[in-house]
N, C-alpha and C positions, 0 to 999 in steps of 0.2 A: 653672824650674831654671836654673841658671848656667851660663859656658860651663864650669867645673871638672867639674860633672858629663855635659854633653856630652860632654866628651874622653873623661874612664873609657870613656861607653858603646858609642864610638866601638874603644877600645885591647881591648874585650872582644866578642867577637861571640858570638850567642845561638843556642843549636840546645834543642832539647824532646824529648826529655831530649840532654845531651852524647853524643857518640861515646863517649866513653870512658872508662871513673872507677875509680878505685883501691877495694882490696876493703871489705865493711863496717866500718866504723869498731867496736872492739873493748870497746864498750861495759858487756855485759854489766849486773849488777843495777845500777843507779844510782838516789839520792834527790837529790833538789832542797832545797836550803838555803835552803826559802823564809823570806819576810817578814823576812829578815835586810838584804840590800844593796839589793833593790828597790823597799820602800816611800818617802815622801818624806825621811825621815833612817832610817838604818842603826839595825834593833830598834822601828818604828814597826808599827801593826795588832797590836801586842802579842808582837812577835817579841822576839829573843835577841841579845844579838851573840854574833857567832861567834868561838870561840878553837880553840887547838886540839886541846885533847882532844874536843870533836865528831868532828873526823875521824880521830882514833886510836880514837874510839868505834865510828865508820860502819866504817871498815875491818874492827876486830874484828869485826864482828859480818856480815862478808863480801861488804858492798858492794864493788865495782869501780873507779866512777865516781860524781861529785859532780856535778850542775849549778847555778852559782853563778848565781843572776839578780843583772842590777846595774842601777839605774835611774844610770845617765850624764848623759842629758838635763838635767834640775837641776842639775847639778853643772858647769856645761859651759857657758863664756859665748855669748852668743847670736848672735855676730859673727865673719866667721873670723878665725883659725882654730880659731873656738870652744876655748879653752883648757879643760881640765879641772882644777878644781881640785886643787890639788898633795897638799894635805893625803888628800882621799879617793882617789886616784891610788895613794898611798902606802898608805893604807888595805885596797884593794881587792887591791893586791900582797903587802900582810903573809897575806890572806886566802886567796889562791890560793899563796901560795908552803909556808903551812902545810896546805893539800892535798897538795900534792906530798909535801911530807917525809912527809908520815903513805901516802905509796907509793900514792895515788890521783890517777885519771884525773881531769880536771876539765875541764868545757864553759862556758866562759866566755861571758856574752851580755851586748847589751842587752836592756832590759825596760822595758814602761814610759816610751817615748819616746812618750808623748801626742800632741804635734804632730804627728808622722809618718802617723799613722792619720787625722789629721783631711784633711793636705794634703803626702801623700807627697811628690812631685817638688819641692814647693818646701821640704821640709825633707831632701834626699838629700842636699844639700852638708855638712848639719850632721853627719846621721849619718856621711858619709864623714872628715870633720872629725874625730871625736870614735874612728872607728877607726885614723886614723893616729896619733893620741898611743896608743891602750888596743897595736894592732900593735906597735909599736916598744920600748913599753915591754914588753911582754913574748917578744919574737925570739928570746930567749934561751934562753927555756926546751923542754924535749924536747917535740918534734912529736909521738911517742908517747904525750905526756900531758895537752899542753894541746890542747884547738878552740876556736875563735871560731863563736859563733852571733850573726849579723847584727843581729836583730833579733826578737824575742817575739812570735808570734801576728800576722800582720798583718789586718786588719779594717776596718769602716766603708768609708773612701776609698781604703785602699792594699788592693788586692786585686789580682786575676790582669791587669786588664790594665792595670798603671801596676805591677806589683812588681818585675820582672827591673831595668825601668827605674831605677827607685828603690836597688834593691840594689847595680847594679851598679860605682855610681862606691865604694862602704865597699869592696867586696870586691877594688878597684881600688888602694883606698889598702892594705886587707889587704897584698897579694901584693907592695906594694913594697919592707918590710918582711921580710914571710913569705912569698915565692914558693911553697911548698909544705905550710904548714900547712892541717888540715883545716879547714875552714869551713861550717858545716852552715844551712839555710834551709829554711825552713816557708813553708805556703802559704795562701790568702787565708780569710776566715771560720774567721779567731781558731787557725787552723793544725789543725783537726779532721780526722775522718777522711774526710771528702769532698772536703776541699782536697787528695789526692792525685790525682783526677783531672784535675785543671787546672792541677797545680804544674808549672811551667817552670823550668828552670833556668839559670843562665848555663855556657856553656860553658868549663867547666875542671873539671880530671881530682882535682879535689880538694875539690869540693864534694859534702855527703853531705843526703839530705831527713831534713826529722823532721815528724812530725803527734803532736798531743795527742791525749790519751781519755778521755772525761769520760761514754759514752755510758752507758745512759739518764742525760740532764742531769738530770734531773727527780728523779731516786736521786742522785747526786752531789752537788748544790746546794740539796738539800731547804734551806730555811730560811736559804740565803746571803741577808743584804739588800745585799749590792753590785753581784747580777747586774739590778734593776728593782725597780719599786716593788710587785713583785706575784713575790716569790722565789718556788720549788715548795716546794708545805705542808711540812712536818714530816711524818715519818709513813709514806714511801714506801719501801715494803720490796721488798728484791731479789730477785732469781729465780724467778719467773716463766716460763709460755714463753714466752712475747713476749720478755722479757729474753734468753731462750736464743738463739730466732730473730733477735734481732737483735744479737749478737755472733758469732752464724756468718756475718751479712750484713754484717758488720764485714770480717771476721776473710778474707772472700773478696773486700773491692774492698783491700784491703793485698797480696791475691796476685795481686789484675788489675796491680796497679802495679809490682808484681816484676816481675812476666811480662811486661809493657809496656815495659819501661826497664831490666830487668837489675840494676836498683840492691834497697838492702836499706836502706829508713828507723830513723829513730831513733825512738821510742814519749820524745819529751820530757818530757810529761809526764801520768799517771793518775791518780786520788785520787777519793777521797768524804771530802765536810765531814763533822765530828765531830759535827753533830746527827742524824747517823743513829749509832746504835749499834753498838756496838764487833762486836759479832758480825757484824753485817750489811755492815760496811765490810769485815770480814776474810773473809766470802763474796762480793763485788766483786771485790777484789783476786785471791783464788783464782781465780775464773772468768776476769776476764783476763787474767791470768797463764799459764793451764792452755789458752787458746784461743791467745793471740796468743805466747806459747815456742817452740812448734814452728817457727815460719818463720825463728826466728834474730833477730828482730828485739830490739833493748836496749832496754831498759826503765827509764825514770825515775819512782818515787813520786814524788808532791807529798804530802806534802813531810817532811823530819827532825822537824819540830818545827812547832807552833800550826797551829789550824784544822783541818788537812789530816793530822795528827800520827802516828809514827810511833815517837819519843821525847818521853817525859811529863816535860819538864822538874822540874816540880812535882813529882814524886815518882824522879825520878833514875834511871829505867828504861824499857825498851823495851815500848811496849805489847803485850799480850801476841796472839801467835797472826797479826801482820802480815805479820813479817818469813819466817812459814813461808807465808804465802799469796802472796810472794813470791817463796819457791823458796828461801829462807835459813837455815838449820838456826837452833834456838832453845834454846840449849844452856848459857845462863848463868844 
């Protein structure tokens, strides 16, 4: 690591959890615009670009909040001050600035910064790099509407004891810019929900957690071939008691970490792939939806559109019965 990253972590001091943090971030239903900005070019994995009737669509249809993944890293020379390229810079701004106007919250991240996960501390200067041009450029806009999320599921080699390390010089560049926008970070092993027990955070009153939900993986990924060379079969139907017992054994280490830390995570991101069936994915969703509601926690589908789907491009509607599993009236 450099000495640019020493200094952050030196100007930033670490407590487990902070003394003291601002109330939950105002989340409420949110979808993820996946496979749009985070694949290796913008609509790759068979995604969309994104315009803006999408989010005059999500809106209608009573979403809150938008989380935009954006893979940076590619776009982003390798050298400091790792330059982002101007073009997707400008891209990525057309893209959050059309969130806004359509009167939605938007979580802006990276995603997909490869190198990180393989050899965090020696890629912290880049990420910090790459948050002070994405900071800056957008200062501007309502604290109320935009956050910055650090970094996407960290994993492999960046995990709990090299991540505050790692975070701390981005959230360092963050705050020079944006002293007090929100900034939200997830914890080791891909950000699930057991990375709440060992999430740390750095010490400031404006950092909010989030954990993904993907649990039974096994129901969720049936038939993804990205996750190994041996995806879970085709064929795994949901609800079960097992299934049950273990979204109450969920549903109770997210209120160890309430009760631990006072703080109220962000649900980044939930989904089952579209090779389970549309009914079976719309009882998923119900179930934790209906478990994990009550504690206040926000909530992000993965995702609007392909794979993880929500909206059926292909045929110009809202898949049926998701958006009420949800918690989103279905009234079009």
């Amino acid at each position: 690591m450099k000495k640019a990253a020493f200094a952050a972590i030196l100007a930033l001091s670490v407590s487990a959890p902070a003394l003291a943090h601002s109330d939950p971030l105002p989340v409420g239903a949110c979808i993820n615009m996946g496979n749009s900005l985070e694949p290796m070019q913008e609509g790759g994995w068979g995604g969309q670009d994104i315009v803006p009737a999408d989010f005059q669509r999500i809106k209608a249809a009573g979403f809150e909040t938008v989380r935009i993944p954006v893979r940076w890293s590619n776009k982003s020379a390798d050298e400091a001050p790792y330059t982002i390229d101007p073009k997707f810079m400008a891209r990525v701004t057309e893209v959050v600035d059309a969130a806004l106007a359509a009167d939605l919250k938007v979580m802006l991240n990276s995603h997909h910064f490869d190198e990180i996960h393989k050899d965090p501390l020696g890629n912290a200067d880049k990420l910090a790099g790459m948050w002070t041009q994405i900071a800056a450029q957008f200062a501007d806009r309502p604290e109320d509407q935009l956050w910055f999320e650090i970094e996407n599921e960290p994993h492999e080699n960046f995990n709990n004891s090299n991540l505050v390390a790692t975070i701390t010089p981005a959230l360092a560049a963050i705050r020079a810019s944006n002293p007090t926008r929100a900034v939200i970070m997830g914890g080791e092993f891909w950000s699930g929900i057991d990375s709440l027990a060992t999430l740390d955070l750095p010490d400031d009153p404006n950092i909010h957690p989030t954990f993904h939900y993907y649990e039974p993986f096994d129901f969720t990924h049936q038939g993804a071939s990205w996750v190994g060379d041996k995806p879970p079969p085709v064929g795994r139907l949901y609800g079960t008691q097992a299934d049950a017992e273990r979204l109450e054994a969920d549903v109770a280490k997210l209120q160890a970490y309430m009760t631990r830390t006072g703080m109220t995570p962000i649900m980044g991101e939930t989904g089952a792939y579209d090779k389970a069936p549309l009914e079976q994915r719309v009882a998923y969703h119900t179930a934790v939806t209906e478990a994990f509601a009550p504690s206040g926690v926000g909530m992000c589908a993965w995702a609007y559109a392909n794979t993880f789907p929500f909206w059926d491009h292909s045929k110009g509607e809202w898949l049926p019965g998701l958006r009420a599993a949800f918690g989103l009236p279905e009234d079009d």
